[in-house]
Structure formats: C-alpha cells, structure tokens
RODO-223354 format. One record per atom (N, C-alpha, C): atom name; residue in three letters; x, y, z; residue number from 1. Coordinates in nm, 2 decimals, padded with zeros to 4 digits, always signed. Layout:
# RODO-223354
+----+-----+--------+--------+--------+-----+
: at :  aa :     xx :     yy :     zz :   i :
+----+-----+--------+--------+--------+-----+
: CA : ALA :      X :      Y :      Z : NUM :
...
+----+-----+--------+--------+--------+-----+
This chain:
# RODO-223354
+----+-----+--------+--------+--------+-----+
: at :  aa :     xx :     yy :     zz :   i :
+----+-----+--------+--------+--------+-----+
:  N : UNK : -08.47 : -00.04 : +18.00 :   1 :
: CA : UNK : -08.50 : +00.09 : +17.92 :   1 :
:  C : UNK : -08.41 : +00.20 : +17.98 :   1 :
:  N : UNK : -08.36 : +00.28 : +17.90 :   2 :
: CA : UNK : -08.28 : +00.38 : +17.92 :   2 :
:  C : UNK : -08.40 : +00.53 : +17.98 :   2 :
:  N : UNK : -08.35 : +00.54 : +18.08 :   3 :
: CA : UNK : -08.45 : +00.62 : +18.15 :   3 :
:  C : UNK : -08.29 : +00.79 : +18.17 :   3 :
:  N : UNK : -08.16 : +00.82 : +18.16 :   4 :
: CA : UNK : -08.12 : +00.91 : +18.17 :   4 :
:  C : UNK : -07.99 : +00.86 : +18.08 :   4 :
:  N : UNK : -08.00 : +00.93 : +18.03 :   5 :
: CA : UNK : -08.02 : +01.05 : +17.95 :   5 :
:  C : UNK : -08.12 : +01.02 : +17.85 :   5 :
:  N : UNK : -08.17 : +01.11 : +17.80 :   6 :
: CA : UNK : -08.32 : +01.08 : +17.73 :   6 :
:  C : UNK : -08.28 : +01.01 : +17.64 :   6 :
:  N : UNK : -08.35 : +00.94 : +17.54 :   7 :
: CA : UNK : -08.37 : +00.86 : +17.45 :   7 :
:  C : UNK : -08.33 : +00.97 : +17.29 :   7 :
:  N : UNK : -08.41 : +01.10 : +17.30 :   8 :
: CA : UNK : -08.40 : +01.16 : +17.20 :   8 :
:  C : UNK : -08.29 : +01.25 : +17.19 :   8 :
:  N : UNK : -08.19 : +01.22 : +17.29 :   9 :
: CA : UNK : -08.11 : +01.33 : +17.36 :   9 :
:  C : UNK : -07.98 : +01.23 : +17.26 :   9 :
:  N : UNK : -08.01 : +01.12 : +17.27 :  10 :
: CA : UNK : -07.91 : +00.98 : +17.26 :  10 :
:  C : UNK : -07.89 : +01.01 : +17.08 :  10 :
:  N : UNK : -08.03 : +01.01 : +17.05 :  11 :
: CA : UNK : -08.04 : +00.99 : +16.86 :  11 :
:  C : UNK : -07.99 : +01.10 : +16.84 :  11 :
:  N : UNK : -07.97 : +01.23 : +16.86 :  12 :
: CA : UNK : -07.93 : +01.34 : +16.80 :  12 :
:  C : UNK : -07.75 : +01.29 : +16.81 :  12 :
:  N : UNK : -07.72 : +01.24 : +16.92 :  13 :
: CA : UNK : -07.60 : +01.24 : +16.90 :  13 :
:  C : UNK : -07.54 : +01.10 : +16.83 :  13 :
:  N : UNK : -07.60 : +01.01 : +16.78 :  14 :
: CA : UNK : -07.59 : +00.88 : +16.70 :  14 :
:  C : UNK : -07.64 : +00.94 : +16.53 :  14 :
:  N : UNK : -07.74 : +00.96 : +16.54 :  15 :
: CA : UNK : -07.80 : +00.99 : +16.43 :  15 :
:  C : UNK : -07.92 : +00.94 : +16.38 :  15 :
:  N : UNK : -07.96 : +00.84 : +16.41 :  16 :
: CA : UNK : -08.10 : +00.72 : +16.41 :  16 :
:  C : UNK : -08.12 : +00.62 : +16.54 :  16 :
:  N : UNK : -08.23 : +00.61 : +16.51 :  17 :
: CA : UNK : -08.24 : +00.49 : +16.63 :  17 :
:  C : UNK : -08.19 : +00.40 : +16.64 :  17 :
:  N : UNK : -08.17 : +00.32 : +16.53 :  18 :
: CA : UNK : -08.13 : +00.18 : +16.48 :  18 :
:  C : UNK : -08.00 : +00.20 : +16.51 :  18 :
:  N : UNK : -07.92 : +00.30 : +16.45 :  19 :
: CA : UNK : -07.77 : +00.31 : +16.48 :  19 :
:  C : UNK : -07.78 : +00.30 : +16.66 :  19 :
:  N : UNK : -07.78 : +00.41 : +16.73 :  20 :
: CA : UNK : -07.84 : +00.41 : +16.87 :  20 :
:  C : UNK : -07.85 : +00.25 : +16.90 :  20 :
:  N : UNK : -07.93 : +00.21 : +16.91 :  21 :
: CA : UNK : -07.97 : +00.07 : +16.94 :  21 :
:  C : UNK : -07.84 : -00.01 : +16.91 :  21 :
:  N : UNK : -07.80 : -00.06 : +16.81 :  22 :
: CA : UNK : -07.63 : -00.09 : +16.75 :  22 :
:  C : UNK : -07.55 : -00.07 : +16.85 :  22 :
:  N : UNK : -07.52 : +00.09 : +16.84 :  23 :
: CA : UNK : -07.39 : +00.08 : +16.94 :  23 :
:  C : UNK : -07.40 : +00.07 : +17.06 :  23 :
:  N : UNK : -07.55 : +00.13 : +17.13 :  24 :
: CA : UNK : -07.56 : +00.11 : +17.23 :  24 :
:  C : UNK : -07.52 : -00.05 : +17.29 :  24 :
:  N : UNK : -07.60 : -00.15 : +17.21 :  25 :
: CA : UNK : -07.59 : -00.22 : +17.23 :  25 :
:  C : UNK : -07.45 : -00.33 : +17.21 :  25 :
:  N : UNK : -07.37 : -00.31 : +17.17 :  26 :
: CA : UNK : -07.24 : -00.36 : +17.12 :  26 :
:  C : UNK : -07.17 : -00.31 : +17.26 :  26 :
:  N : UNK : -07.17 : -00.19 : +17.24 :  27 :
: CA : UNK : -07.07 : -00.12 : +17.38 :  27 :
:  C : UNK : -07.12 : -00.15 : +17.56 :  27 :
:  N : UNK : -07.23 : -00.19 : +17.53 :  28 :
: CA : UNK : -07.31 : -00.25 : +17.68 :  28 :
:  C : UNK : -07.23 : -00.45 : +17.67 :  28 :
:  N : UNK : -07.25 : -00.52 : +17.53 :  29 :
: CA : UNK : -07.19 : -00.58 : +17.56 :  29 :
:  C : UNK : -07.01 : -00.61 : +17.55 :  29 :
:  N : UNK : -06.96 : -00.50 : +17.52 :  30 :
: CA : UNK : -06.83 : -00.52 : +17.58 :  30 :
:  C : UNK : -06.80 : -00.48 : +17.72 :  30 :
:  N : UNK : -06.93 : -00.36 : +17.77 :  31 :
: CA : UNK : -06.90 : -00.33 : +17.96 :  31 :
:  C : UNK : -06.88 : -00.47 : +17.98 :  31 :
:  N : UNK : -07.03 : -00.53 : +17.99 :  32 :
: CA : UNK : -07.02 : -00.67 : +18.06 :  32 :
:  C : UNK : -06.93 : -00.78 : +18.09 :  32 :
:  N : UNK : -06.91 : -00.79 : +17.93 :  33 :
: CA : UNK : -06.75 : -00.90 : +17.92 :  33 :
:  C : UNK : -06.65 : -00.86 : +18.03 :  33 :
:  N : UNK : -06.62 : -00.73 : +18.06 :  34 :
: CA : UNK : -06.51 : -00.68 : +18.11 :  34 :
:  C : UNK : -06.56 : -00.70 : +18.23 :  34 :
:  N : UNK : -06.69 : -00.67 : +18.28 :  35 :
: CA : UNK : -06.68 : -00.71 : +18.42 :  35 :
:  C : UNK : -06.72 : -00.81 : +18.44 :  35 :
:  N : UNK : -06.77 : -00.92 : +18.37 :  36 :
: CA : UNK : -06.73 : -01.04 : +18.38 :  36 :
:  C : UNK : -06.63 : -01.12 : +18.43 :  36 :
:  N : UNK : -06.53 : -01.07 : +18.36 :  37 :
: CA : UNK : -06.35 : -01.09 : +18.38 :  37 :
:  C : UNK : -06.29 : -01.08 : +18.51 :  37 :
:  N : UNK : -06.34 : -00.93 : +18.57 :  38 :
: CA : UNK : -06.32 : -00.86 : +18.70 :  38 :
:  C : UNK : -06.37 : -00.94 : +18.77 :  38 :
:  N : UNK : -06.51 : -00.96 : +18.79 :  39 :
: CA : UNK : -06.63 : -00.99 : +18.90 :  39 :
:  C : UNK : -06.75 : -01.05 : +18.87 :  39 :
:  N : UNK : -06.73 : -01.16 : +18.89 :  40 :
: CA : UNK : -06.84 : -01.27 : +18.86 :  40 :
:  C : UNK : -07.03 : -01.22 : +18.90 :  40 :
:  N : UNK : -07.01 : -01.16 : +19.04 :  41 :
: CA : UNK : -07.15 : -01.08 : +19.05 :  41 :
:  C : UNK : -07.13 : -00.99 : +19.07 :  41 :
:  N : UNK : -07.22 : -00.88 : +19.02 :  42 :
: CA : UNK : -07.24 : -00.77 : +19.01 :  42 :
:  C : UNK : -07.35 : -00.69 : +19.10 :  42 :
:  N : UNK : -07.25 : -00.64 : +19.19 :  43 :
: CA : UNK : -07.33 : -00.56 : +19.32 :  43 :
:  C : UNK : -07.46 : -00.49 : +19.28 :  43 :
:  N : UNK : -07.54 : -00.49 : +19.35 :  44 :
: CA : UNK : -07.68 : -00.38 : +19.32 :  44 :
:  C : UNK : -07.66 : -00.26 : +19.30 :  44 :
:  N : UNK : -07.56 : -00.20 : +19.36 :  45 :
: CA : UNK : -07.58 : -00.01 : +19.36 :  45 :
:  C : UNK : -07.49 : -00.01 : +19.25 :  45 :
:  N : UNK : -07.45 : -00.09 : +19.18 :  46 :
: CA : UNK : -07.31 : -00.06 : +19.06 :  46 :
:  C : UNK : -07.46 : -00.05 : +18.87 :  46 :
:  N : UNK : -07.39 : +00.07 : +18.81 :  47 :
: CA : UNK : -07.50 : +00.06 : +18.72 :  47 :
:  C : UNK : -07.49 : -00.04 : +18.61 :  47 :
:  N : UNK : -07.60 : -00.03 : +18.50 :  48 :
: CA : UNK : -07.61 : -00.19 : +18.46 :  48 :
:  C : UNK : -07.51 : -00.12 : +18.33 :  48 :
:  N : UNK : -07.49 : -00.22 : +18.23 :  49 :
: CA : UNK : -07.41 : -00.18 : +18.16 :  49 :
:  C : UNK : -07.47 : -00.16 : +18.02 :  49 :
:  N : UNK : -07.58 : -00.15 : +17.97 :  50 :
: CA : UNK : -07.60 : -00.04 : +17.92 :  50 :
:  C : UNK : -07.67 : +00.10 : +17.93 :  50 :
:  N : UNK : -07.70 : +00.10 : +18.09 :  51 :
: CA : UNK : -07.69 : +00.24 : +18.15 :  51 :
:  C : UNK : -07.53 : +00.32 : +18.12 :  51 :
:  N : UNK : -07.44 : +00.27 : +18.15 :  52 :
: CA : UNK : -07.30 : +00.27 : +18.12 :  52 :
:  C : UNK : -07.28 : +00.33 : +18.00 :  52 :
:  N : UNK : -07.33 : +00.25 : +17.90 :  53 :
: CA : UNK : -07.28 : +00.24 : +17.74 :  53 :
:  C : UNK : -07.38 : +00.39 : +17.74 :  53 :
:  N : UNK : -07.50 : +00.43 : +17.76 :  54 :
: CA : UNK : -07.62 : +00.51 : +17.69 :  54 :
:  C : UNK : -07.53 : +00.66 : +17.80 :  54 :
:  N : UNK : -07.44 : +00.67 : +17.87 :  55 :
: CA : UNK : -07.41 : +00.79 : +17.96 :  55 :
:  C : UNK : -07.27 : +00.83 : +17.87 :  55 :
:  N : UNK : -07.20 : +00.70 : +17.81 :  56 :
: CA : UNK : -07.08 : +00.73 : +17.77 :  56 :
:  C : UNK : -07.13 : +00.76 : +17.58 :  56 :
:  N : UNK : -07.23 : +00.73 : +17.53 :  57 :
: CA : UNK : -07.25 : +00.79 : +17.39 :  57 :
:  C : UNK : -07.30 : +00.97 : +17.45 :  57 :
:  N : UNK : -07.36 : +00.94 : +17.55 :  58 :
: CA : UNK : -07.39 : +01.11 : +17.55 :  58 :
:  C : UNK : -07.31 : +01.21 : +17.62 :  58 :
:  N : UNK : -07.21 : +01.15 : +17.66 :  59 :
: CA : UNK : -07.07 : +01.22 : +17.67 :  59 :
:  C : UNK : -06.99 : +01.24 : +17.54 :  59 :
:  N : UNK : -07.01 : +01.17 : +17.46 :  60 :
: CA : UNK : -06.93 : +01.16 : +17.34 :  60 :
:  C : UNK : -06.78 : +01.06 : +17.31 :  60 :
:  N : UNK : -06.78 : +00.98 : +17.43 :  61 :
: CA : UNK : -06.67 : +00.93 : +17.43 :  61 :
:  C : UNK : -06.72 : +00.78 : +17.36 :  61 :
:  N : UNK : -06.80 : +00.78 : +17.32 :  62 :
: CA : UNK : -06.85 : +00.60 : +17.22 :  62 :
:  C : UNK : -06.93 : +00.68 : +17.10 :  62 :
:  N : UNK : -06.87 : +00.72 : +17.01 :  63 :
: CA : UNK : -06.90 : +00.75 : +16.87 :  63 :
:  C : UNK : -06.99 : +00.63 : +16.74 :  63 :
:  N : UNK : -07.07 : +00.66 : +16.63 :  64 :
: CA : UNK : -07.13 : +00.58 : +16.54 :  64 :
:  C : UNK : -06.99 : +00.61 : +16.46 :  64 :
:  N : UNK : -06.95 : +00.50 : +16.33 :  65 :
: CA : UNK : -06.86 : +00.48 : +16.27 :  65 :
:  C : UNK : -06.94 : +00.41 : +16.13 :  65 :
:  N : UNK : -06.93 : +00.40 : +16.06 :  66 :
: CA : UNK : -07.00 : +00.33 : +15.87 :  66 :
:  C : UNK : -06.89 : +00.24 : +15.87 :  66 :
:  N : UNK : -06.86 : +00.13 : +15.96 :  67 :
: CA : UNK : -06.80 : +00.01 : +15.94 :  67 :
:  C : UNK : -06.84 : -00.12 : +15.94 :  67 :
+----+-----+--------+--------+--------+-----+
C-alpha cells in the first residue's frame, strides 16, 4: 500500500483511480525489470518499486496518456 504520497494526492494528478492503479502499476513493473537486470537481490533500505513509481507520478515525471 502506498502510504507517501497520499493516495488522493496521486488521483488528482492521474485523474481516476483505475488510471492511477494502471500506471502505477505498469511503471513499478518496469522499475523492477530494470533492477532485476542490475541486481538479482534487492537490499532492505532500497525502496520497493512501486513506492518508486507512486513518488515519480507525483513529481510529474510518469504522466497518464489515452493509448
């Protein structure tokens, strides 16, 4: 569960949940793959990857798209 940045903090900048949910989820599994690639395990203090995905939609740098 996405505990920072809020949840409703997330939708205003997606626009719906369901979208939200989508890309969140799409963009957490591309983190992964990639550190997959890198590093087979993944240290404890390193954040998980859709902690990742849910800090970079509310920066604005992972956009929704009608594709």
């Amino acid at each position: 569960m996405i505990q920072e940045p809020e949840t409703d903090k997330l939708v205003e900048k997606i626009g719906s949940k369901y979208a939200l949910c989508i890309v969140a989820s799409k963009r957490a599994r591309q983190i992964f793959e990639q550190e997959q690639k890198i590093d087979s395990v993944m240290p404890l203090n390193r954040k998980k990857p859709l902690s990742t995905a849910a800090d970079e939609i509310f920066d604005g740098k992972v956009i929704a798209t009608n594709d």
